[in-house]
Structure formats: structure tokens, C-alpha cells
PyMOL Python script that loads the backbone (N, CA, C, O; Angstrom):
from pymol import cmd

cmd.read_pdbstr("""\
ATOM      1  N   UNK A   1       0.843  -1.168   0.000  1.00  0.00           N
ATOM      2  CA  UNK A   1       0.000   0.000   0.000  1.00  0.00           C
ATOM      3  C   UNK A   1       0.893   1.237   0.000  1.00  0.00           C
ATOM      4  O   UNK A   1       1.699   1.343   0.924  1.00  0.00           O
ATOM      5  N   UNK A   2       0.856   1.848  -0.605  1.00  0.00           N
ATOM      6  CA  UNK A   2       1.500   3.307  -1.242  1.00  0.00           C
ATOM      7  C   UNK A   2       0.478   4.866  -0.275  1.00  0.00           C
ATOM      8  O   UNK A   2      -0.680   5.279  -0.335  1.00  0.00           O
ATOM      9  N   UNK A   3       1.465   5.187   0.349  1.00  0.00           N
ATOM     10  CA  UNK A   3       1.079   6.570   0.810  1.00  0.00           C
ATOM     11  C   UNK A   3       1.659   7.770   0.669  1.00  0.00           C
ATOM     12  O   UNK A   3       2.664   8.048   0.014  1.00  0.00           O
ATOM     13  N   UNK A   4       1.059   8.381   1.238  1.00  0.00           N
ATOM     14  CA  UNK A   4       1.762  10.137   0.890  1.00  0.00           C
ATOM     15  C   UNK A   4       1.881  10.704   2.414  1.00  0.00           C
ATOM     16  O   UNK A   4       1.667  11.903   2.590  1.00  0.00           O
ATOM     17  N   UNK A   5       2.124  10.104   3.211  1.00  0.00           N
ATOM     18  CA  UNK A   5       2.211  10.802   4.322  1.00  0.00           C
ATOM     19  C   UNK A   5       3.201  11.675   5.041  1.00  0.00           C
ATOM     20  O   UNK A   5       3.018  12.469   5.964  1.00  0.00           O
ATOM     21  N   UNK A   6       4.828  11.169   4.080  1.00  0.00           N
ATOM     22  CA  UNK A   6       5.506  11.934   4.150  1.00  0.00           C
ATOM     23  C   UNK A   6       5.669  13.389   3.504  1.00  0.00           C
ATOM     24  O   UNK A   6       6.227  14.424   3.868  1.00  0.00           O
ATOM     25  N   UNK A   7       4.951  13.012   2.409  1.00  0.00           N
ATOM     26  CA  UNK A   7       4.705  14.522   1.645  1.00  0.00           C
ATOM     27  C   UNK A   7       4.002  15.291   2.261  1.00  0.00           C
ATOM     28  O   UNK A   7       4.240  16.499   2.293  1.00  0.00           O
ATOM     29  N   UNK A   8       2.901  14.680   2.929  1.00  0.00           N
ATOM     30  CA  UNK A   8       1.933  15.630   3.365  1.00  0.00           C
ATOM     31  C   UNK A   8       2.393  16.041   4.921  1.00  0.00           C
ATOM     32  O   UNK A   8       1.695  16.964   5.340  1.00  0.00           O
ATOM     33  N   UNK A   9       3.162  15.688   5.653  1.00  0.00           N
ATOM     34  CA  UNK A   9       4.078  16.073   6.731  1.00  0.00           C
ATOM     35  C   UNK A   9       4.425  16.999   6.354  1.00  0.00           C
ATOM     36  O   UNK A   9       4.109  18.031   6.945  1.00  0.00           O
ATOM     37  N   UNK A  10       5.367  17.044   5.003  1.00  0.00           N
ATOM     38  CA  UNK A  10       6.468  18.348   5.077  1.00  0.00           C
ATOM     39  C   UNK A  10       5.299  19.572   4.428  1.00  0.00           C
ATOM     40  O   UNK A  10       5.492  20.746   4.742  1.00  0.00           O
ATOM     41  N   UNK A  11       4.425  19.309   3.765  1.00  0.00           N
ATOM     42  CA  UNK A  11       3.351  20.229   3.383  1.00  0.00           C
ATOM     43  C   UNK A  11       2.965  20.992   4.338  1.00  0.00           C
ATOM     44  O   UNK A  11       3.028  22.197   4.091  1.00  0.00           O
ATOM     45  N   UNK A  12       2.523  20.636   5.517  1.00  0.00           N
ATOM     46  CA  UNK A  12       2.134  21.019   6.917  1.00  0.00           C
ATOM     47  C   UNK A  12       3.089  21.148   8.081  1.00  0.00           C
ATOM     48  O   UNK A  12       2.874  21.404   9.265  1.00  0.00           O
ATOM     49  N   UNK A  13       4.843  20.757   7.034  1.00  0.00           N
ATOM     50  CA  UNK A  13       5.323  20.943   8.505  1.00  0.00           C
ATOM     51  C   UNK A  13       5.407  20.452   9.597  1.00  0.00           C
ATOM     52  O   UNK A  13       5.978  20.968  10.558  1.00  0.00           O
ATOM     53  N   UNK A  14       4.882  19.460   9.578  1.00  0.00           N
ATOM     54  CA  UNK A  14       5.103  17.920  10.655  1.00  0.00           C
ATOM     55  C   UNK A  14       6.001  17.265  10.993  1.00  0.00           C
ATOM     56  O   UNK A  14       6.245  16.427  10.125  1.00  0.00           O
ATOM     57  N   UNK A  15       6.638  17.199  11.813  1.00  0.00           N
ATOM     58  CA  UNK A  15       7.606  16.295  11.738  1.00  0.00           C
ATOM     59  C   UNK A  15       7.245  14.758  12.373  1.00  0.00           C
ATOM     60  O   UNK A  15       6.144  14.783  12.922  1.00  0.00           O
ATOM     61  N   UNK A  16       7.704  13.829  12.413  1.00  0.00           N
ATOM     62  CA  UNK A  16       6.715  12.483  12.856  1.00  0.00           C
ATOM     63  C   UNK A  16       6.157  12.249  13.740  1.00  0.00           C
ATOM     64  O   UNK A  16       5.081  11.667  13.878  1.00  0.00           O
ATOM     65  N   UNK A  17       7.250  12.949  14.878  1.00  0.00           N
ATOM     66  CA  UNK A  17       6.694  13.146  16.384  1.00  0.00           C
ATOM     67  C   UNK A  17       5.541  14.109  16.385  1.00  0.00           C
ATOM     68  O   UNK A  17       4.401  13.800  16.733  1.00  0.00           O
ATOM     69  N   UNK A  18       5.823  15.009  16.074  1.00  0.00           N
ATOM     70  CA  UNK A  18       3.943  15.992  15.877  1.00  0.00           C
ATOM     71  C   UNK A  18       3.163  15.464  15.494  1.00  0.00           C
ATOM     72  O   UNK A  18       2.205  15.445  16.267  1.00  0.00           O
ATOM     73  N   UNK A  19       2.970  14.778  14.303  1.00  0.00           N
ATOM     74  CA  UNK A  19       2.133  13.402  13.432  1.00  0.00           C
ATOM     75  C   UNK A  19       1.829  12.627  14.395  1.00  0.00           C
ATOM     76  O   UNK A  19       0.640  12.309  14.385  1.00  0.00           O
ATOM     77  N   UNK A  20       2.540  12.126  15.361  1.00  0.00           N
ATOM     78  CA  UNK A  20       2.117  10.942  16.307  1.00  0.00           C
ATOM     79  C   UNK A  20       1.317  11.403  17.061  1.00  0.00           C
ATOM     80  O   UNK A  20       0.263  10.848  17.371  1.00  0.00           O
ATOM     81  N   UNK A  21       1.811  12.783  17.576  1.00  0.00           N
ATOM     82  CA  UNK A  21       1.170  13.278  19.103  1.00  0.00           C
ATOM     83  C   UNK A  21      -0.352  13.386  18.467  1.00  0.00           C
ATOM     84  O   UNK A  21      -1.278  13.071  19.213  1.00  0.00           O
ATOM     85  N   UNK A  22      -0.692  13.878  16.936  1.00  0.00           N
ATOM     86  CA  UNK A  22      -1.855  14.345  17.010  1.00  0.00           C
ATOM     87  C   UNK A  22      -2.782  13.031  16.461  1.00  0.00           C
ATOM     88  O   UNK A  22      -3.991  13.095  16.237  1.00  0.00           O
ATOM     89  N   UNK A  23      -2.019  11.946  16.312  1.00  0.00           N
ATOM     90  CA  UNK A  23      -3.599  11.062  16.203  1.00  0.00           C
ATOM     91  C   UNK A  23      -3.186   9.904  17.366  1.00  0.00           C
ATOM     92  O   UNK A  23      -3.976   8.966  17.266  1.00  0.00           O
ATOM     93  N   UNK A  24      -2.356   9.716  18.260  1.00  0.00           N
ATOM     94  CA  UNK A  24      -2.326   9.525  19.328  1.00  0.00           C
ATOM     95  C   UNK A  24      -1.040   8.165  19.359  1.00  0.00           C
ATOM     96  O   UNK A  24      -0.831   7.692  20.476  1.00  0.00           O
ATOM     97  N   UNK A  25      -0.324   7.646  18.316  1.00  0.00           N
ATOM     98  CA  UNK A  25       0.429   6.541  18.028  1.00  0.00           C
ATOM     99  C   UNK A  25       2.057   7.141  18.437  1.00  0.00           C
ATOM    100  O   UNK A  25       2.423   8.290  18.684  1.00  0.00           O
ATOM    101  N   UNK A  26       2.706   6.059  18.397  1.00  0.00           N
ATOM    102  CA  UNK A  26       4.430   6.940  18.551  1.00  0.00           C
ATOM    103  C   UNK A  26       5.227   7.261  17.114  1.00  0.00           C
ATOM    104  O   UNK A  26       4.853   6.723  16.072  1.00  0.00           O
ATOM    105  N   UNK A  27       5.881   7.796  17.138  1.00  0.00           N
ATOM    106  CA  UNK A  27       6.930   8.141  16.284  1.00  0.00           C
ATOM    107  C   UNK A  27       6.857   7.135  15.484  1.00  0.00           C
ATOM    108  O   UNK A  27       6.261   7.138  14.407  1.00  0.00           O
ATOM    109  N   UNK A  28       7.739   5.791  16.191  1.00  0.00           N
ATOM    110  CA  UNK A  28       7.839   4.917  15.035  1.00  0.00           C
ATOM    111  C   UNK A  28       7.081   3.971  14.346  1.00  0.00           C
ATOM    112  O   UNK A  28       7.422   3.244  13.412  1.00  0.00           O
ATOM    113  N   UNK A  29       5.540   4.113  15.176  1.00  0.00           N
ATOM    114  CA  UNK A  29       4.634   3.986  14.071  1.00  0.00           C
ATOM    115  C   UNK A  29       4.147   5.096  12.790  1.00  0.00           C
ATOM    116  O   UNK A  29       3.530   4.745  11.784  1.00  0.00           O
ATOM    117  N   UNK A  30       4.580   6.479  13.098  1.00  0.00           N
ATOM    118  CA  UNK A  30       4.750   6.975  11.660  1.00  0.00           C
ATOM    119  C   UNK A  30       5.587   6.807  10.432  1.00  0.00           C
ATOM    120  O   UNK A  30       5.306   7.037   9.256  1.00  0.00           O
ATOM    121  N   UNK A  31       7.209   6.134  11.247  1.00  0.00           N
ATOM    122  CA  UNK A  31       7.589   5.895  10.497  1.00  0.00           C
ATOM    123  C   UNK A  31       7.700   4.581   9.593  1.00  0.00           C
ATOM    124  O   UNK A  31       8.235   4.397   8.500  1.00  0.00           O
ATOM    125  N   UNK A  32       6.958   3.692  10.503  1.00  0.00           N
ATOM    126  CA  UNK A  32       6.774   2.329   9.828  1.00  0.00           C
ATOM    127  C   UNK A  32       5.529   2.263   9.023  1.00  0.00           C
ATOM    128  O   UNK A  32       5.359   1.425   8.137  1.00  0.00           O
ATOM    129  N   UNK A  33       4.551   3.290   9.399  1.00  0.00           N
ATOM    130  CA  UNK A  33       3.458   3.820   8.241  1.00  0.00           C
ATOM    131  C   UNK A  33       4.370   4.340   6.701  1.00  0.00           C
ATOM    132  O   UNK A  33       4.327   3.819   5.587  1.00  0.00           O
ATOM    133  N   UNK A  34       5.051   5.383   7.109  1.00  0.00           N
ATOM    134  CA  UNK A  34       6.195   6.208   5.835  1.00  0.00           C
ATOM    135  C   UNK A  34       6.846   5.112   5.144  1.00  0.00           C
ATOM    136  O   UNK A  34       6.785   5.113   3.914  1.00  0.00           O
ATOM    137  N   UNK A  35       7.575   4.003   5.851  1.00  0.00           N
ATOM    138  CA  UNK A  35       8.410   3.118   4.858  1.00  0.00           C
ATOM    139  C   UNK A  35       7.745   1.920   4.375  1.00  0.00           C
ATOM    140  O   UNK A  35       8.300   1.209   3.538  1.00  0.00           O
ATOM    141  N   UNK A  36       6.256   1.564   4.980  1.00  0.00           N
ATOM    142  CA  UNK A  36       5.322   0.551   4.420  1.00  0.00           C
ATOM    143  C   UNK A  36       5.850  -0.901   5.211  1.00  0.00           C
ATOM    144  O   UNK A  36       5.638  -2.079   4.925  1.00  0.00           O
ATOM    145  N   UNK A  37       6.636  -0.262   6.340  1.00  0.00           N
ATOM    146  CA  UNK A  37       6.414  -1.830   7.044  1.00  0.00           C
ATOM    147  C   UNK A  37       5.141  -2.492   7.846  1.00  0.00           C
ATOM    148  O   UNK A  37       4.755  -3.636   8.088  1.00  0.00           O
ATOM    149  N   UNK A  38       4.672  -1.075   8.144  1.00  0.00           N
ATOM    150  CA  UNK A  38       3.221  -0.923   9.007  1.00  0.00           C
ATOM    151  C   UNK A  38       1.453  -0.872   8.337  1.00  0.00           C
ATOM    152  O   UNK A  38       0.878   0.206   8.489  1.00  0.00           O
ATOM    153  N   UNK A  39       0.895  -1.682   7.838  1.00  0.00           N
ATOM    154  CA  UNK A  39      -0.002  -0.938   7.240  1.00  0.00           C
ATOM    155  C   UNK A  39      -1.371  -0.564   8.407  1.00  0.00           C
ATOM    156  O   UNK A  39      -2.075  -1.353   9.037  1.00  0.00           O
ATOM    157  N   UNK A  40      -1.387   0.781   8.380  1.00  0.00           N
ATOM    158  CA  UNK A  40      -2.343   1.058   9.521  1.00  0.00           C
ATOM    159  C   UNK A  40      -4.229   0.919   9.604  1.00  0.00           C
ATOM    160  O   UNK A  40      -5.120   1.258   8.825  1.00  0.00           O
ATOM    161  N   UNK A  41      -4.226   0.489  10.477  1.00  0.00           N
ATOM    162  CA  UNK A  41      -5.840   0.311  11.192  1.00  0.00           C
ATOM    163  C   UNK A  41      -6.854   1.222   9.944  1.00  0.00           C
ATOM    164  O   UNK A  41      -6.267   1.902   9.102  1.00  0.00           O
ATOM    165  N   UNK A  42      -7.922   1.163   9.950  1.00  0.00           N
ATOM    166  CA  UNK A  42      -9.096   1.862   9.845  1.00  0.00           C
ATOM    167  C   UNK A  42      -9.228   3.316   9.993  1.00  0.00           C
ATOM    168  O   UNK A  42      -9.388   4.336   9.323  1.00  0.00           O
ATOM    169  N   UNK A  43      -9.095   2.949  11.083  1.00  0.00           N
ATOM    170  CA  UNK A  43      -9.183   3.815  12.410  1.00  0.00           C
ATOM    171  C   UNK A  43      -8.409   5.210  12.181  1.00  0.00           C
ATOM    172  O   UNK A  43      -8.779   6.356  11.926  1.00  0.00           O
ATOM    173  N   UNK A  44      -7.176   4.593  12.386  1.00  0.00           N
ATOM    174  CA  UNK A  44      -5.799   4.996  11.932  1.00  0.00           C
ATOM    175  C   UNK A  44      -5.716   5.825  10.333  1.00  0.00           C
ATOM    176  O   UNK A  44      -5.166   6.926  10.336  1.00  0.00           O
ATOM    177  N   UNK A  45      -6.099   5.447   9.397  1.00  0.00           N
ATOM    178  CA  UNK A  45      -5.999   6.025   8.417  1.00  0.00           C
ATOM    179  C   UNK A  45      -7.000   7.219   9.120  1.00  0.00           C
ATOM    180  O   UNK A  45      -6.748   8.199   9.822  1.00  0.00           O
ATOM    181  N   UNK A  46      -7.593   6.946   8.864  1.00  0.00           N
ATOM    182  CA  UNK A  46      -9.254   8.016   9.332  1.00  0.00           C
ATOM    183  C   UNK A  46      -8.142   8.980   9.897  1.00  0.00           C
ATOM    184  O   UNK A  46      -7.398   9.638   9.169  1.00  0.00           O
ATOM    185  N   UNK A  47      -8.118   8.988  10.949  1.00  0.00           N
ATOM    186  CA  UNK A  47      -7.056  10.270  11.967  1.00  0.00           C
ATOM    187  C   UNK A  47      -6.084  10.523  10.909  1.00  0.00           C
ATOM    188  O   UNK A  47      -6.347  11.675  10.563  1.00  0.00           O
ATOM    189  N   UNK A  48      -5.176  10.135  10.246  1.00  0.00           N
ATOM    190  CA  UNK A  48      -4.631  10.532   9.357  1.00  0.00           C
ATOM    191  C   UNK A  48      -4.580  11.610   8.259  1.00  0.00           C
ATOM    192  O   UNK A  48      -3.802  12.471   7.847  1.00  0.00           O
ATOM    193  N   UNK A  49      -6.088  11.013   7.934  1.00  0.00           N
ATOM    194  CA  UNK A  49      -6.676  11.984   6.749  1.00  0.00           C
ATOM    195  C   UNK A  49      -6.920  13.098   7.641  1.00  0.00           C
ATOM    196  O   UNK A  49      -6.394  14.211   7.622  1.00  0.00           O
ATOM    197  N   UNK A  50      -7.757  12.654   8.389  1.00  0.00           N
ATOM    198  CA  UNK A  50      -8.157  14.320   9.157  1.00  0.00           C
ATOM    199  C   UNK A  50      -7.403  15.457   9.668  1.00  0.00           C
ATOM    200  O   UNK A  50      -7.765  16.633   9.632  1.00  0.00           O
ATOM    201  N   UNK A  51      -6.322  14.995  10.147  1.00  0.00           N
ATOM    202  CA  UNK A  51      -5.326  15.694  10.164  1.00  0.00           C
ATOM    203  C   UNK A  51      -4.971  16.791   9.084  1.00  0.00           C
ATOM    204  O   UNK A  51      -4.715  17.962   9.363  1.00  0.00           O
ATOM    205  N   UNK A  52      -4.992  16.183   7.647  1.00  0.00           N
ATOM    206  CA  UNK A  52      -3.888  16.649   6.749  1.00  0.00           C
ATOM    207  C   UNK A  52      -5.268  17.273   5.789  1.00  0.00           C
ATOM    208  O   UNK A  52      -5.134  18.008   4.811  1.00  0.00           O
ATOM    209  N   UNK A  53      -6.606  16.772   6.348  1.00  0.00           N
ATOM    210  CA  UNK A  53      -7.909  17.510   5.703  1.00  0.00           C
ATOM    211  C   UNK A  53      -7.943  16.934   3.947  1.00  0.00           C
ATOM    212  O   UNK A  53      -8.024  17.672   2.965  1.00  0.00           O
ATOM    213  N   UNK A  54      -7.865  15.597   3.942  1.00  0.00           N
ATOM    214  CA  UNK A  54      -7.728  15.231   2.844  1.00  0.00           C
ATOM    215  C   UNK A  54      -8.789  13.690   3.273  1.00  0.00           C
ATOM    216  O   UNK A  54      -8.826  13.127   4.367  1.00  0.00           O
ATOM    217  N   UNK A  55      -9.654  13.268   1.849  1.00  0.00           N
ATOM    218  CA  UNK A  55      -9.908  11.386   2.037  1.00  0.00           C
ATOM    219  C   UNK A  55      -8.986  11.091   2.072  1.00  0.00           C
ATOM    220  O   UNK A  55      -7.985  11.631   1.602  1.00  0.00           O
ATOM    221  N   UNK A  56      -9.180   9.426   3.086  1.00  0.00           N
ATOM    222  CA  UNK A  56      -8.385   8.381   3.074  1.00  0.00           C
ATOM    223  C   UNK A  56      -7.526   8.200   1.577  1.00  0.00           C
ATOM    224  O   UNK A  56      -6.352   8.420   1.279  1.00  0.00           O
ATOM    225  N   UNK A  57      -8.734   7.678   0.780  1.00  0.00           N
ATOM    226  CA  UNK A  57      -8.034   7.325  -0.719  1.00  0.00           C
ATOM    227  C   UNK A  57      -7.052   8.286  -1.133  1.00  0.00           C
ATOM    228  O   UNK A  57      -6.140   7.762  -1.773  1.00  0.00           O
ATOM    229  N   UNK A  58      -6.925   9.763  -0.942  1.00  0.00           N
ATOM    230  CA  UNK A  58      -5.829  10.561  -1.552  1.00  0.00           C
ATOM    231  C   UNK A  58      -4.685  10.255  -0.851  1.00  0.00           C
ATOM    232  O   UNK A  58      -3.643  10.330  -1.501  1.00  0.00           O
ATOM    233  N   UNK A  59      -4.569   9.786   0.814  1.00  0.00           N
ATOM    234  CA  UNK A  59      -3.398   9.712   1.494  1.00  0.00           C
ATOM    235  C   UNK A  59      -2.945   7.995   1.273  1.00  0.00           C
ATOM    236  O   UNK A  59      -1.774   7.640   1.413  1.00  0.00           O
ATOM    237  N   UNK A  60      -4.040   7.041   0.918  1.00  0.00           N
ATOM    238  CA  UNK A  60      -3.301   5.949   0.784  1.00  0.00           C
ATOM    239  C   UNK A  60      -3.926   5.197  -0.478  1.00  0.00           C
ATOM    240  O   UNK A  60      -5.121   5.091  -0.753  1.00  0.00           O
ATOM    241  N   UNK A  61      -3.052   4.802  -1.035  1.00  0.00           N
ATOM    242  CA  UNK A  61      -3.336   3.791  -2.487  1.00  0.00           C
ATOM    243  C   UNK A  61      -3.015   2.140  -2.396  1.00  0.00           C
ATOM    244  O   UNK A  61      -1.945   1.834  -1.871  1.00  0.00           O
ATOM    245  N   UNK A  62      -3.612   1.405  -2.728  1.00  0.00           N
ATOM    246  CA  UNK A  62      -3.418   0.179  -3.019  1.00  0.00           C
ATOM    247  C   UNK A  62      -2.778  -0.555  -4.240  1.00  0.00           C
ATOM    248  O   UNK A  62      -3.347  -0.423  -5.323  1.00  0.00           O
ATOM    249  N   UNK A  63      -1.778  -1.230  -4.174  1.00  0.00           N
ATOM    250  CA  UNK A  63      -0.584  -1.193  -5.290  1.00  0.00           C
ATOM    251  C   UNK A  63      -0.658  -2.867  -5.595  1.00  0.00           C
ATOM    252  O   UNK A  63      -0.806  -3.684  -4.686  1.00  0.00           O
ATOM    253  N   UNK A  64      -0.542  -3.203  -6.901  1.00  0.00           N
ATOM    254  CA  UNK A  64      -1.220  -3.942  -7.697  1.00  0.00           C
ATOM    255  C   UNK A  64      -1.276  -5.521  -6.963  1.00  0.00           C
ATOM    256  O   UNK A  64      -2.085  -6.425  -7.171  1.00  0.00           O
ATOM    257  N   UNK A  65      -0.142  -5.482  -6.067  1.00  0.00           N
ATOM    258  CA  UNK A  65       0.219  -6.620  -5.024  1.00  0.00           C
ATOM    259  C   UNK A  65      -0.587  -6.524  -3.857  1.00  0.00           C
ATOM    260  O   UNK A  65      -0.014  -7.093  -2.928  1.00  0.00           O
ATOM    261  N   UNK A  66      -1.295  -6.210  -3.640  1.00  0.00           N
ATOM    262  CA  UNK A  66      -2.322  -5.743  -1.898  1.00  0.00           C
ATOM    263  C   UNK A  66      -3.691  -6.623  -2.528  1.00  0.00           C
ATOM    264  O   UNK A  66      -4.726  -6.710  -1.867  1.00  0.00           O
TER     265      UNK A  66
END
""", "prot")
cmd.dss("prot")
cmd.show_as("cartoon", "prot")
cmd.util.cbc("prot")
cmd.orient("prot")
């Protein structure tokens, strides 16, 4: 699964730890979201998007192997 979450960090100025604090996970679950070792919850996307004020589908894509 293919995301944009690092783009949309530096768009807003986020750094991972800010990203974490605001949908409630640690650091290195942002960054294991960013390098695709992690694929996150429901839930999780949801807070994601909201954050960055975008749908789910624009922040995460499904890649031909998923």
C-alpha cells in the first residue's frame, strides 16, 4: 500500500513526532506507516486523513500486489 504521508508532513510541517502526538500513536509507528512496514488500522488512516484535511483514498493507495 502506497502513501503520501511523508509529503503531506512536510506540506504542513510535521515532523513524525507531531504526526504521532496528534492522532495519538508513537513516532515509530509513523515511520513504519512512511516506509510501508506498518499498514495502519481503519481507524488509523481516518485520523490521518483528518489531520492533513484530505480522504483516506488521496493519502493511501493500493498497489497492484495488496
Amino acid at each position: 500500500m502506497k502513501n503520501s504521508i511523508k509529503i503531506e508532513r512536510a506540506r504542513h510541517n510535521l515532523t513524525q513526532g507531531d504526526l504521532a502526538d496528534k492522532v495519538g500513536v508513537s513516532r515509530q509507528t509513523i515511520n513504519s506507516i512512511e516506509t510501508k512496514k506498518y499498514i495502519p488500522s481503519a481507524v488509523l488512516a481516518l485520523k490521518l486523513a483528518k489531520v492533513f484535511e484530505m480522504k483516506v483514498d488521496d493519502l493511501f493507495e493500493l498497489e497492484e500486489d495488496d
